[in-house]
C-alpha positions in Angstrom: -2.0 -11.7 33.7 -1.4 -8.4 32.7 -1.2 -6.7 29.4 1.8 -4.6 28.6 0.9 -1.5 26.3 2.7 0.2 24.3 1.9 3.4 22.5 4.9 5.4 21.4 2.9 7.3 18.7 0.7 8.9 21.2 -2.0 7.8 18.9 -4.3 7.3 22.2 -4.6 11.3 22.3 -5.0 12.1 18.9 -8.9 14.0 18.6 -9.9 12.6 14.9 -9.4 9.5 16.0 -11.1 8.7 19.5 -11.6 5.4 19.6 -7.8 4.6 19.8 -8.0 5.2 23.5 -10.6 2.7 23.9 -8.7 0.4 21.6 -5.8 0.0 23.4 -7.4 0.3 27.2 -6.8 -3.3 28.8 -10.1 -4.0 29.7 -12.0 -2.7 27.1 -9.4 -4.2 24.8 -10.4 -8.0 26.8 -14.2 -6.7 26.8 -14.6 -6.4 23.1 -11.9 -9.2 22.0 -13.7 -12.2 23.2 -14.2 -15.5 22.0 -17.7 -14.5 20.3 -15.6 -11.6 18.1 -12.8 -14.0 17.6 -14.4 -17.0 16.5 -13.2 -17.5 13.1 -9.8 -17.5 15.0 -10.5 -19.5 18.2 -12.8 -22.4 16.6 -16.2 -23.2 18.7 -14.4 -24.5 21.4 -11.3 -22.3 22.1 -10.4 -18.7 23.9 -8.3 -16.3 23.4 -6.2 -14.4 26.5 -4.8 -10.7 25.3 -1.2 -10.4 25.9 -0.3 -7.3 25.2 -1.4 -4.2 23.0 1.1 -2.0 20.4 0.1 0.6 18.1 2.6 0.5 15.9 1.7 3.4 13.0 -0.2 6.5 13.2 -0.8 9.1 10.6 -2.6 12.2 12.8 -6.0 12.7 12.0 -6.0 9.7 9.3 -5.5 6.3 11.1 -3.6 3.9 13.3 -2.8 0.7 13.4 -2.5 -1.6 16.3 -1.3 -5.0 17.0 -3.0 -7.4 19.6 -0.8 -10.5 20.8 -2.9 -13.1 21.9 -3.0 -17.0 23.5 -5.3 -18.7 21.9 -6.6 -22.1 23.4 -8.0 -25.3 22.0 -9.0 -28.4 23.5 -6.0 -31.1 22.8 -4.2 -28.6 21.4 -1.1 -26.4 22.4 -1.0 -22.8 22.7 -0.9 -20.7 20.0 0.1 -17.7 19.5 -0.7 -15.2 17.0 -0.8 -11.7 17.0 -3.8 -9.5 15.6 -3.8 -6.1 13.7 -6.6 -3.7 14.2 -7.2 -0.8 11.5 -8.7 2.2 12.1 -9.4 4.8 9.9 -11.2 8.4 10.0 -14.7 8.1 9.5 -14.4 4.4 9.3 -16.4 2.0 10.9 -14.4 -0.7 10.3 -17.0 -3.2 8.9 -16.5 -2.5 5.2 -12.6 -2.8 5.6 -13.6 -6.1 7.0 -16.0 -7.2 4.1 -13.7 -5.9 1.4 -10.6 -8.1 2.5 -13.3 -11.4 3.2 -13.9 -10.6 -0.6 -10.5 -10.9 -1.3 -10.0 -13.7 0.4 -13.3 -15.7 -1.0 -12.3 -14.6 -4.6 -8.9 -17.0 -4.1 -6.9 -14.9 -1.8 -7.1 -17.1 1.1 -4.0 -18.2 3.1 -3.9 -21.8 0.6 -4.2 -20.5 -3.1 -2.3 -22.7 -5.4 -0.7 -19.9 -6.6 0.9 -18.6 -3.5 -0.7 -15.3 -4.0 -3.1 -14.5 -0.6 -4.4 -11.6 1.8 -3.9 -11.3 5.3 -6.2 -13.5 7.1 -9.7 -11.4 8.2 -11.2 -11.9 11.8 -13.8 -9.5 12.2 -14.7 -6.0 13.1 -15.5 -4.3 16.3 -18.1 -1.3 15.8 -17.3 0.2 19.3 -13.3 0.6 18.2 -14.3 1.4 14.7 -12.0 -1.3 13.4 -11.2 -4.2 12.0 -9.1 -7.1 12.2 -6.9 -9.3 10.5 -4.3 -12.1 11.5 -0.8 -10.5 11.1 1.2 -12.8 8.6 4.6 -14.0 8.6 7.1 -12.8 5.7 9.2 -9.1 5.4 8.5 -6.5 3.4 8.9 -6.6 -0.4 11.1 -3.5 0.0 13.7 -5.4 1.8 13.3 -8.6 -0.4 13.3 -6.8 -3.7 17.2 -5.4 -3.4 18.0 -9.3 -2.9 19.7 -12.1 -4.6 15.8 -13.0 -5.6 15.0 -9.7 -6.9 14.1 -9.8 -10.5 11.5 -12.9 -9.9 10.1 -11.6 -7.3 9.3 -8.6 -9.2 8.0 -10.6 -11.6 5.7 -12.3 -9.7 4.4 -9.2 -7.9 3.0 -8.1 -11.4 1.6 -11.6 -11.6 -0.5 -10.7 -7.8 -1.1 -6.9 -9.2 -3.2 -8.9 -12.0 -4.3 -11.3 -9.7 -6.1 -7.9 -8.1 -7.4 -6.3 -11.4 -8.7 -9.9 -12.7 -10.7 -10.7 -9.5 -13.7 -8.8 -10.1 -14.5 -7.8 -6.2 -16.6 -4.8 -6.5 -16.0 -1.5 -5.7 -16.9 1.2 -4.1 -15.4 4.4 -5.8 -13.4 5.3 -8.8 -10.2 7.0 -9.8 -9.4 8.4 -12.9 -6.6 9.9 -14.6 -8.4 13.7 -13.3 -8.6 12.7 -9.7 -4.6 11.4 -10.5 -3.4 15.1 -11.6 -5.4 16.7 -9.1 -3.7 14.9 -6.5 -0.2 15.5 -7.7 -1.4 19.2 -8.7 -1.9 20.1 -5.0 1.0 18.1 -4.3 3.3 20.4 -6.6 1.7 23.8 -5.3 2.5 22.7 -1.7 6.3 22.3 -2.9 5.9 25.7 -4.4 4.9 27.2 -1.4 7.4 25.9 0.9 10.5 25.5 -1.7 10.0 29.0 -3.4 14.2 28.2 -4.5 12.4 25.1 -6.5 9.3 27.0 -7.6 10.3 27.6 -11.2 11.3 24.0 -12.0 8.6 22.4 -10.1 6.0 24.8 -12.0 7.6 23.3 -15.5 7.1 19.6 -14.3 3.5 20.3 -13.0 3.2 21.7 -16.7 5.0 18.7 -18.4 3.3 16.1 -16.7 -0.3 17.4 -17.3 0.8 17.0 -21.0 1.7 13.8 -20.1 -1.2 12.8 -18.6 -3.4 13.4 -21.7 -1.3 11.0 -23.8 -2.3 8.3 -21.4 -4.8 5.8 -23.3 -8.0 5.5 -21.6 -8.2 1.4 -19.8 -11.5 0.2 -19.0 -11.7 0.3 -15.5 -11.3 -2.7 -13.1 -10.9 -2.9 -9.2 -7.0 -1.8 -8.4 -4.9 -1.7 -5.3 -4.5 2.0 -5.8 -1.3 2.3 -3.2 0.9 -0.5 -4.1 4.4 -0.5 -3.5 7.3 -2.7 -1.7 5.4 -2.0 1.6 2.2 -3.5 0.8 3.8 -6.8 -0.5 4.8 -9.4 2.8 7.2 -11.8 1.4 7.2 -15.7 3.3 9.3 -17.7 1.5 7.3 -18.8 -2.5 3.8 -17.1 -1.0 2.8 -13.2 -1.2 0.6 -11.6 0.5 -0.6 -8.1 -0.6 -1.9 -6.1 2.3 -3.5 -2.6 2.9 -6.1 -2.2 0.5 -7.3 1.0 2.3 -7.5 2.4 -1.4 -9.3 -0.2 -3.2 -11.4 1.3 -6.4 -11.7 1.1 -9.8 -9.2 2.5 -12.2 -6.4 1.6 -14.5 -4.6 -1.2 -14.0 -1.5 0.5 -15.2 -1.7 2.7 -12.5 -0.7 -0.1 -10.0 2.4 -1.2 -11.8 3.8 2.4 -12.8 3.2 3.5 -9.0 5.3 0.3 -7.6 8.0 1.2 -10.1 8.2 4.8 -9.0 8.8 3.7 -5.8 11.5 0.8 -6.6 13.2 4.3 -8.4 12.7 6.4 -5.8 14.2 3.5 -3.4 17.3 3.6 -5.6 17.9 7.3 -5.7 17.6 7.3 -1.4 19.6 3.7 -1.1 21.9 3.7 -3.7 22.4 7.2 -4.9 21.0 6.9 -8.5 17.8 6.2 -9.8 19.3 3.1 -12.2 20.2 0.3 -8.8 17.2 -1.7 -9.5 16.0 -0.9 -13.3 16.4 -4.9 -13.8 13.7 -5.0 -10.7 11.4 -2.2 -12.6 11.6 -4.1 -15.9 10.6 -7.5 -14.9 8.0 -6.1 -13.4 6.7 -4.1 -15.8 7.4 -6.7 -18.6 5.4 -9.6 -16.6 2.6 -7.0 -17.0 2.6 -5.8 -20.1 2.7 -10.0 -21.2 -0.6 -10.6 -19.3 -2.1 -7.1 -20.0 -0.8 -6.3 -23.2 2.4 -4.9 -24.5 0.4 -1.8 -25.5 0.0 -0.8 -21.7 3.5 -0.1 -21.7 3.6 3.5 -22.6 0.9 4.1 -19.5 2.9 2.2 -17.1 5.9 4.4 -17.9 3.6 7.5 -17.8 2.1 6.7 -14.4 6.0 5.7 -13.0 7.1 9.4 -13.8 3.4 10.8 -12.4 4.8 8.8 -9.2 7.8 10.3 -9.2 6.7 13.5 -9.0 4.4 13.2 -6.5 7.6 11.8 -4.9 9.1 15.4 -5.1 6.7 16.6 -2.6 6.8 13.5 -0.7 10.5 14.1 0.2 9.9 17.4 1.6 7.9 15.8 4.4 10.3 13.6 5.9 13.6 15.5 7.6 16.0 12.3 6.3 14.2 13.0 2.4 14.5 16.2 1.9 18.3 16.0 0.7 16.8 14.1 -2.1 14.2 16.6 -3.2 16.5 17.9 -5.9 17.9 15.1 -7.6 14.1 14.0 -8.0 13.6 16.9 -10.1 16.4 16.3 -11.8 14.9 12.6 -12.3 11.4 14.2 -13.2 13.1 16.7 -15.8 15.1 14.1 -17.7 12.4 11.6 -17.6 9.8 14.1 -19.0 12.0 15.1 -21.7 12.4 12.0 -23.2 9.1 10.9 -23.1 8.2 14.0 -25.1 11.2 13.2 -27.4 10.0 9.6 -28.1 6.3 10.2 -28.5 6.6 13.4 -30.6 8.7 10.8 -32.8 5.9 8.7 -33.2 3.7 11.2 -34.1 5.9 12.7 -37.1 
């Protein structure tokens, strides 16, 4: 049969990233995806048959990700089918993307876990793509489940899998401190300076603000953190969650995790709803699950890192052409946000 391909992204011809070409080719798509590569899928006695081949995201120059639909056969058994996502990244090879989520997994993420808290399903790496695989699982995103009837417990118990990550103790392979924090939102802020020079002055004064911020954060010991988690990276399928894309995987603060995710439920409310307020009973229950397993004393970093996230979120939205209109009304956010912080901790401090 043939196999229908679809890439929309153009990923195929992007030059940092040559392997996508071979990825998605037909035969060389069959060639490496064979029962041997798919056995943890297949079983000893089954095959798989590709269907069809979809790249379905695509940052230039950083990675792609494509989705393999496949027929798998058993003996005595129907036909399944399940479709496949293959990551590449730049300068990847695919096999330690692999062995990080079978860590995951082994350390009581698999697809059973009593507490209905898993990863996506690994199935192996191909060194000639430079990727790896995983089973693609059922659910939606947390983004869409969040603004639900369901919303404040499943907030809740997205703080419980955040700790679920931190308390796992799968070892890492680089670190991220609150430094490598400001000087990613510092080259953020001066990119925002040099193409909004009509925001330049404000911007400036949050970049100051924040750094101040920053060195009121109390240090964490360091444990292994999603270090991008947000609505997105949650799949929702019915009671279980899986957390997914762990690209980012180091060691860092915990807080980190939550404060980010709430800067983006905010930052969801100021695009969806208009104001930043929609979905502050979301941001608390997540933030107060956490702060009962981690300590209530983690608060104050969780709210630093949420306005940290927010103003990385200022440059963000002058990436995307259906954003920008917001890029104001996040400095607004920013500057209010800021202030008050300063007002309550310079309180505590009299």
């Amino acid at each position: 049969m043939s196999v229908e391909v679809s890439d929309p992204l153009d990923a195929a011809a992007d030059p940092a990233l040559p392997t996508v070409a071979l990825a998605i080719d037909p035969h060389q798509a069959k060639l490496h995806l064979g029962r041997d590569r798919l056995s943890r899928l297949v079983g000893p006695e089954g095959s798989a048959s590709l269907r069809a081949i979809r790249v379905v995201r695509h940052k230039p120059g950083r990675r792609c990700i494509i989705e393999y639909d496949l027929e798998i056969a058993r003996p005595h058994t129907p036909v399944e089918l399940v479709t496949i996502i293959g990551k590449i990244r730049f300068k990847r090879f695919g096999l330690s993307g692999y062995r990080l989520l079978s860590a995951l997994w082994d350390a009581g993420f698999d697809a059973d876990s009593p507490d209905g808290i898993s990863v996506p399903e690994p199935i192996g790496a191909v060194s000639r793509f430079r990727m790896w695989l995983q089973r693609k699982m059922p659910g939606i995103p947390a983004t869409r489940a969040l603004i639900g009837s369901d919303g404040v417990r499943l907030a809740a118990r997205i703080a419980e899998a955040a700790r679920k990550v931190h308390t796992a103790g799968v070892p890492t392979e680089s670190s991220h401190t609150i430094t490598d924090e400001m000087r990613i939102l510092h080259e953020s802020l001066d990119r925002v300076e040099a193409t909004q020079p009509h925001h330049a002055r404000r911007v400036r004064s949050v970049r100051s603000a924040c750094e101040r911020l920053a060195a009121r954060i109390a240090t964490s010991a360091p444990v292994g953190i999603h270090r991008d988690l947000y609505a997105d990276q949650v799949i929702v399928d019915d009671a279980r969650l899986y957390v997914v894309d762990f690209d980012l995987y180091c060691a860092g603060d915990p807080a980190l995790d939550i404060g980010n995710f709430v800067g983006h439920i905010t930052e969801q409310s100021v695009r969806t709803f208009g104001r930043p307020d929609a979905l502050t009973d979301r941001e608390a229950a997540l933030a107060d699950r956490f702060c009962e397993l981690e300590g209530e004393e983690r608060r104050d970093a969780v709210t630093a890192y949420t306005t940290l996230t927010l103003a990385r979120h200022i440059y963000l939205s002058t990436l995307f052409p259906e954003r920008r209109p917001f890029t104001a009304a996040l400095i607004d956010l920013c500057e209010e946000r800021l202030a008050a912080t300063t007002a309550r901790w310079g309180s505590r401090c009299a």
